[in-house]
Structures are given as C-alpha cells and as structure tokens.
N, C-alpha and C positions, 0 to 999 in steps of 0.2 A: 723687849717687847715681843710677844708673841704673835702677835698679829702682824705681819708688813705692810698692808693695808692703812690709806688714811679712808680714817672711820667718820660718820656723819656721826649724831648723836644716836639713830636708831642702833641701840645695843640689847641684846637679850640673853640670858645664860638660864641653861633648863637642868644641869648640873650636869650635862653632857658632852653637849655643843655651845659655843657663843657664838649666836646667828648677829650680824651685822650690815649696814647698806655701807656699799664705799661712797665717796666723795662723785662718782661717777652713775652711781644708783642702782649700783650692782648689790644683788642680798646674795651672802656668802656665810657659810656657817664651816667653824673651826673647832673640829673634834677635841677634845681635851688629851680623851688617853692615846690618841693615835699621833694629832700632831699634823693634821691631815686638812687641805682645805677643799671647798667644793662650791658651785656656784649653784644657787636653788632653782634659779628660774631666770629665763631670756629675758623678762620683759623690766621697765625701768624702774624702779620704786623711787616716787615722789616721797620726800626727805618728810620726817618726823610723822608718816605715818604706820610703821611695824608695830605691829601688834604680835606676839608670841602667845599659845596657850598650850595645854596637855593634847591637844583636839586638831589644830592647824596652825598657819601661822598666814596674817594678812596683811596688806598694806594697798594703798592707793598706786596705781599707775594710769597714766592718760585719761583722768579723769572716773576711772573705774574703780572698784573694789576687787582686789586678786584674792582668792583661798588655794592654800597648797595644804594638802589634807596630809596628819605628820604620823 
C-alpha cells in the first residue's frame, strides 16, 4: 500500500497526485513520481463530499463549500 493513511471513500487520481480525505477529514494528496505527501488544507472535510476537476478541487466543511484553486 502506498498510501499509510486510512482512507474515507473521498479518492481522486488526476494522473499525477491521488488526492484523498483521511478517516480524520484531513485532504492529503500523494504525488505519484516523487512519493511524497502533503496536506491541502487546515480545515475539516465532511466525508463523501471531494470533488476533484482540471480547475480546483472542493468539498464541504462546517457546513460550507471550500475551493482550493489547482
């Protein structure tokens, strides 16, 4: 397993990074060629809403809508 991470269902793969929320709702993306992980953003992501596109990537936290412009 690549990832050490337990993973919620939010999984996305842009053929570079596999962005994922952990178990804890943390969104974390796992570089492919480097091997390398990193965490996107402070705030909590409410489970089964990531959304990944070419553009951003979003998901629900505290009731809100987060954009992280990619």
């Amino acid at each position: 397993n690549i990832i050490s991470d337990k993973i919620h269902n939010d999984v996305a793969y842009d053929g570079n990074y596999i962005l994922y929320v952990t178990v804890d709702g943390i969104l974390k993306q796992y570089e492919i060629k480097s091997g390398k992980t990193e965490i996107l953003t402070d705030k909590t992501v409410t489970p089964y809403t990531l959304k990944v596109t070419k553009e951003d990537i979003s998901f629900m936290s505290d009731g809100e809508k987060v954009f992280i412009e990619r």
